[in-house]
C-alpha positions as CSV (number, residue, x, y, z in Angstrom):
1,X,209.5,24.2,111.0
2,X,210.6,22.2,107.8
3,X,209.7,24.8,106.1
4,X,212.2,27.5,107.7
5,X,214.7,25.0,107.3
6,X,213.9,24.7,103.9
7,X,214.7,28.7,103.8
8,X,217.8,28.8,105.5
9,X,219.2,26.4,103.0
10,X,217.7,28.0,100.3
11,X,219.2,31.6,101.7
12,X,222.3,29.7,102.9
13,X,223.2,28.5,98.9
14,X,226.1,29.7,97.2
15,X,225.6,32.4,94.6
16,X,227.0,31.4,90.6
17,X,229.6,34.2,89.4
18,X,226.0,34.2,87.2
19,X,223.9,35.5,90.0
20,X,226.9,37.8,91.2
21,X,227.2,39.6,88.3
22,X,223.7,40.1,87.8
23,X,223.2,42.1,90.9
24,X,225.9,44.2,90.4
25,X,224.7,45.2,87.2
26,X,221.1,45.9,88.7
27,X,222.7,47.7,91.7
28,X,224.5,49.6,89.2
29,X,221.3,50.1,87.1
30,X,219.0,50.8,90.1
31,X,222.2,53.4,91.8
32,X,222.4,55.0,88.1
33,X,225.8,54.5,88.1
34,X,228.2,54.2,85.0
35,X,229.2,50.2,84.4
36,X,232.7,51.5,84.7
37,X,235.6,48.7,85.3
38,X,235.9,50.4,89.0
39,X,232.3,50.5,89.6
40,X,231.8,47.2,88.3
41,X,234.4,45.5,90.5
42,X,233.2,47.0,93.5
43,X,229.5,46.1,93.0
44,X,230.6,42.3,92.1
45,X,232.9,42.0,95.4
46,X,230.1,43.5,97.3
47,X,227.4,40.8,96.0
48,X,230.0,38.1,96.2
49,X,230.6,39.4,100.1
50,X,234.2,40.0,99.6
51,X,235.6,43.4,101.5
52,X,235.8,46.2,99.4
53,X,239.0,46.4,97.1
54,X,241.5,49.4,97.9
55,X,241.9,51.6,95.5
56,X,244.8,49.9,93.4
57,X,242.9,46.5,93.4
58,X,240.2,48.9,91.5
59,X,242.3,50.1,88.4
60,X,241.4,48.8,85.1
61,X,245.0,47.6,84.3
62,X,244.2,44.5,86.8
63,X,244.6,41.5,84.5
64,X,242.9,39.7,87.2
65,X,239.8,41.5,87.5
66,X,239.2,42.0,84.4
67,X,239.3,38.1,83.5
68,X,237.3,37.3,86.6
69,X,234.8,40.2,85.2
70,X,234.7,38.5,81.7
71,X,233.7,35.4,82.6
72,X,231.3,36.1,85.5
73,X,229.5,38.5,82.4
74,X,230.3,35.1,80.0
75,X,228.3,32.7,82.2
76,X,225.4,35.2,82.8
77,X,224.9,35.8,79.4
78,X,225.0,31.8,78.6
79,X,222.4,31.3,82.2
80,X,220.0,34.3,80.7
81,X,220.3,32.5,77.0
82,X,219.4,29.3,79.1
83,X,216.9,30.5,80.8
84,X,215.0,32.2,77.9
85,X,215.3,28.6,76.2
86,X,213.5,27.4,79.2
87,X,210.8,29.5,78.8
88,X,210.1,28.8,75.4
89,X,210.3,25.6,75.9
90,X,207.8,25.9,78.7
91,X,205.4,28.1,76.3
92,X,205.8,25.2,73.6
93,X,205.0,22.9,76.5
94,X,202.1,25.0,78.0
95,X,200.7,25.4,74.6
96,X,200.4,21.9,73.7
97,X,198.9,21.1,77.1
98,X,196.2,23.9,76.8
99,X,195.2,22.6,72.9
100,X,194.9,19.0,74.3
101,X,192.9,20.0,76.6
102,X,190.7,22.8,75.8
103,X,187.4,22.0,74.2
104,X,187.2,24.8,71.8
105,X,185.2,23.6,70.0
106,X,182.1,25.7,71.8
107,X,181.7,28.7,72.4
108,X,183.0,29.1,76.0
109,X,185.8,26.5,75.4
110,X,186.9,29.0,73.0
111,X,186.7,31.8,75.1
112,X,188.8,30.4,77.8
113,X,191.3,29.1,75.3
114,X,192.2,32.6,73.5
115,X,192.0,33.9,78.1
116,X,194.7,31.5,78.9
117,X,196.8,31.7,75.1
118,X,196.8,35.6,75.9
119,X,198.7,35.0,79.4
120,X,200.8,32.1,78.2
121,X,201.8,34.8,75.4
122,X,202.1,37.8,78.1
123,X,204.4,35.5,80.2
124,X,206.6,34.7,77.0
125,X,206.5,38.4,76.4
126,X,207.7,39.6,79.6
127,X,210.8,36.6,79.9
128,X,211.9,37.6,76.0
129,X,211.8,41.2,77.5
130,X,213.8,40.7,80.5
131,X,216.6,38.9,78.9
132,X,216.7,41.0,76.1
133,X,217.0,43.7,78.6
134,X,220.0,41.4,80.2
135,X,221.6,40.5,77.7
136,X,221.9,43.5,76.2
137,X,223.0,45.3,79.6
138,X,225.8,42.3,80.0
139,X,226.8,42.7,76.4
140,X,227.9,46.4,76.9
141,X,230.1,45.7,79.8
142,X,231.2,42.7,77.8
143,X,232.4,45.2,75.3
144,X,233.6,47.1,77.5
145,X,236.0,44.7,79.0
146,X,236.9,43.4,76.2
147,X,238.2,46.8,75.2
148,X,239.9,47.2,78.7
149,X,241.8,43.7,78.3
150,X,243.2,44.3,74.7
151,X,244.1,47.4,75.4
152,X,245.9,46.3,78.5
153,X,247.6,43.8,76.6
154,X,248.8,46.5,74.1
155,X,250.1,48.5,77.0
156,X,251.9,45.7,77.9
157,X,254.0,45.5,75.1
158,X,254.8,49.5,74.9
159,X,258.2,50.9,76.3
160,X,256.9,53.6,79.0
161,X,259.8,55.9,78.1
162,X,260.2,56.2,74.6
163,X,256.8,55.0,73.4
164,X,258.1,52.5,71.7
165,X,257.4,48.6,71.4
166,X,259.1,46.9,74.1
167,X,261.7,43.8,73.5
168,X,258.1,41.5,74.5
169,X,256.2,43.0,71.6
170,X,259.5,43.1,69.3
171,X,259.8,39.6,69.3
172,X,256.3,38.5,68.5
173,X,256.0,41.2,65.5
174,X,259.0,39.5,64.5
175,X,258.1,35.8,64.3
176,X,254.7,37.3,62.5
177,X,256.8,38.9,59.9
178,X,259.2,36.3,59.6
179,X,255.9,33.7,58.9
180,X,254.4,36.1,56.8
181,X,257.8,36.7,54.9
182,X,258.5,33.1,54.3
183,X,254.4,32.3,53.1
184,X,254.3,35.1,51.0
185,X,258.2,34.6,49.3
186,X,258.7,38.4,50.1
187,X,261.9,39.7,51.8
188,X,262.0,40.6,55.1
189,X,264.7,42.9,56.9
190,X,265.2,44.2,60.4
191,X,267.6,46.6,61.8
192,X,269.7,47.5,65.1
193,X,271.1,50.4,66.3
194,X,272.2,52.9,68.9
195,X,273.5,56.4,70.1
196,X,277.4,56.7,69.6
197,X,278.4,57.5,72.5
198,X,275.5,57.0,75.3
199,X,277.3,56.9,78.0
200,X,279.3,60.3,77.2
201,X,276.1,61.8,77.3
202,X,274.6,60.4,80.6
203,X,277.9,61.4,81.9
204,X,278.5,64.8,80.7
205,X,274.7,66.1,80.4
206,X,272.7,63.6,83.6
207,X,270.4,60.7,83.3
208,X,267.5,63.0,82.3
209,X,268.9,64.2,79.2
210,X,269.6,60.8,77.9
211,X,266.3,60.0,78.5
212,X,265.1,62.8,76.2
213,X,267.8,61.6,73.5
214,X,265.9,58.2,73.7
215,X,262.4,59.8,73.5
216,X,263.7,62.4,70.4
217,X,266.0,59.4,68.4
218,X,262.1,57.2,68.4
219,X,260.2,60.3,66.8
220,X,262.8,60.8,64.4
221,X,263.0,57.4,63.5
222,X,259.0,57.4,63.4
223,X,259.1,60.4,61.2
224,X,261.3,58.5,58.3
225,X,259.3,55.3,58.4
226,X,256.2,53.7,56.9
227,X,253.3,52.8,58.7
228,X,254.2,49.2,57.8
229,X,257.5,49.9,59.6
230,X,258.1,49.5,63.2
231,X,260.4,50.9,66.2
232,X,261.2,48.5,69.1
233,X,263.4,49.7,72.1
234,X,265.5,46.4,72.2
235,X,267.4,47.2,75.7
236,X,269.0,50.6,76.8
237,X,269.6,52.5,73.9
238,X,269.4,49.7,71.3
239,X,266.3,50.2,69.5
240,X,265.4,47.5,66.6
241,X,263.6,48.8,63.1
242,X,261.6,46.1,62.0
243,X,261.0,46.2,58.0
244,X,258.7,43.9,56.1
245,X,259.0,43.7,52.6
246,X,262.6,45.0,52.3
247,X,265.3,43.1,51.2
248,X,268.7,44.2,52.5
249,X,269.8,47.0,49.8
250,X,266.2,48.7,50.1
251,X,266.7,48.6,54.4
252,X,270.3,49.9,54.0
253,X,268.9,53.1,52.0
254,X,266.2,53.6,54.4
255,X,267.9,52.8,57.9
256,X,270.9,55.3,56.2
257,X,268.6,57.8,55.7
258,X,267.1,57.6,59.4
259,X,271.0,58.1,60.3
260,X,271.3,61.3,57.9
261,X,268.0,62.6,59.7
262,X,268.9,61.9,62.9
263,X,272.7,63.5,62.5
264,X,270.6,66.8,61.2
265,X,268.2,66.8,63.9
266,X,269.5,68.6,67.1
267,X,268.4,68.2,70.5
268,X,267.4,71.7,72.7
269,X,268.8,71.4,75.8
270,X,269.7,73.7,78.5
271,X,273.1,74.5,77.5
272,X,272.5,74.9,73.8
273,X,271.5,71.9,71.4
274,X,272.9,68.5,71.6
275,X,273.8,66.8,68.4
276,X,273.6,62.9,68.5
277,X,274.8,60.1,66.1
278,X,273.5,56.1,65.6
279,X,275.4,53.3,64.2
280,X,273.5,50.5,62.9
281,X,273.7,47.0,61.8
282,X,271.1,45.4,58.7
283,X,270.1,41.8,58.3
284,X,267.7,40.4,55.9
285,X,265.9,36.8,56.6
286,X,267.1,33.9,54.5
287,X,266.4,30.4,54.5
288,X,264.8,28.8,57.7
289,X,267.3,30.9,60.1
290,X,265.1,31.6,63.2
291,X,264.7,34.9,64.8
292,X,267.7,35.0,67.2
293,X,270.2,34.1,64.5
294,X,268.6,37.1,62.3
295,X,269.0,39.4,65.0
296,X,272.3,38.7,66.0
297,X,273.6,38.9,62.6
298,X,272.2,42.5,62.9
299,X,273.9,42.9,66.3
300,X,277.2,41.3,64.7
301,X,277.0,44.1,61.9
302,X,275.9,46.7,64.5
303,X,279.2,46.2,66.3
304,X,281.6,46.5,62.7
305,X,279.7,49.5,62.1
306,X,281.1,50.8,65.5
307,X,284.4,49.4,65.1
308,X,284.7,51.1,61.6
309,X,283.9,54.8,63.3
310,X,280.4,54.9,64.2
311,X,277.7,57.2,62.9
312,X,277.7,54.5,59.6
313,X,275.2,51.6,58.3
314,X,276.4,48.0,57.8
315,X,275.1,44.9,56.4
316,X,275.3,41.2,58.0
């Protein structure tokens, strides 16, 4: 009788995220299914004897399931490199025990001592075997998570429309540049700008159109920069070109040629081609100004660009 209580309570113990995640991987191993992010997630609730997830609650995009996936696969790697420790320590142990206590010094002494060294070494064997097996299972889906969460966080930071960084991922490239800028003692220069006449265009042409002015004004704009350069979509159709290592005369040449290219480039539409024009406004960092001062001295020269007829380049 004790010792069915004893089972109960043994069966009745909570499982470690540890223990989850290792039998979803070997249900996954033993079903010969891909460790895919969707597969994965429904294996873990399943072992962790949570309902199945719908089918939203199984896309890779879920921040949350992705970090409780990473560190369920963190703690079984650190339990598996544990528990190989353990058993190394236990051969160490084992061995010490068996010299002390072998005679082999005879014949038959030795006999039993190299019998009992060959299974201590078989058992070694066979636990350095199973975690490498593990571990090396959990470090695949590790990677692949890992993958899955940066490449999350990237999407994250990319306008949907346009393709474009968003105003998020525009203001941390920023204050990187800006740091890098003022450690280095090289200039730094950013630029904002528009479509003249936006609205005219949603009006006369529909919503759909000016979303296709947005997409075609970010390649051209790609097409005339570096690969040092970058295009942010700053709100509506305010887009911010971010220049390191430009000082303000070197970003006026470049963000005026972007205007000449985009003024040559015309837009097929159903009706014919649509032409389109940007104003823009040029700051360059100096002294310990922070990020919203620099970019509103773009805006500020954004707006005189506008007021002196539009389709132009200022400085601020």
């Amino acid at each position: 009788m004790v010792a069915k209580t004893q089972m109960s309570a043994q069966a009745a113990a909570p499982k470690s995220p540890a223990d989850i995640a290792r039998m979803a991987l070997t249900t996954l191993a033993q079903s010969a299914l891909p460790p895919t992010p969707e597969n994965y997630v429904r294996e873990y609730r399943r072992a962790s004897g949570q309902p199945d997830a719908t089918v939203d609650e199984l896309q890779p995009s879920s921040a949350s399931e992705n970090t409780e996936t990473l560190l369920s696969l963190v703690e079984t790697i650190a339990q598996t490199t544990t528990g190989l420790t353990d058993g190394i320590d236990r051969f160490g142990g084992d061995l010490k025990t068996l010299v002390g206590a072998v005679d082999s010094s005879s014949p038959e002494g030795a006999r039993v001592m190299v019998e009992k060294l060959t299974a201590l070494g078989l058992t070694l064997q066979k636990n350095v075997e199973e975690s490498r097996l593990e571990l090396d299972t959990t470090r695949k889906r590790l990677d692949q998570v890992t993958a899955e969460l940066e490449s999350s966080r990237a999407q994250a930071r990319i306008d949907p429309l346009t393709g474009s960084i968003n105003r998020r991922g525009m203001e941390e490239i920023i204050g990187r540049e800006m740091a890098r800028a003022r450690r280095a003692k090289t200039p730094f220069s950013l630029a904002i700008l528009d479509i003249d006449h936006f609205k005219r265009v949603n009006d006369e042409y529909g919503h759909d159109t000016g979303d296709r002015a947005l997409v075609h004004l970010v390649t051209v704009l790609k097409a005339g920069l570096r690969d040092t350069d970058v295009v942010c979509r700053y709100g509506g159709e305010e887009f911010a070109v971010i220049l390191p290592g430009s000082g303000v005369q070197g970003a006026l040449f470049v963000v005026d040629r972007l205007r000449a290219m985009v003024e040559k480039a015309s837009l097929p539409i159903a009706s014919g081609t649509l032409q389109i024009c940007i104003s823009a406004g040029v700051a360059e960092l100096t002294g310990d100004e922070d990020r919203n001062t620099l970019l509103k001295r773009a805006d500020t020269a954004l707006y005189a660009a506008k007021r002196a007829g539009r389709n132009r380049v200022y400085s601020g």
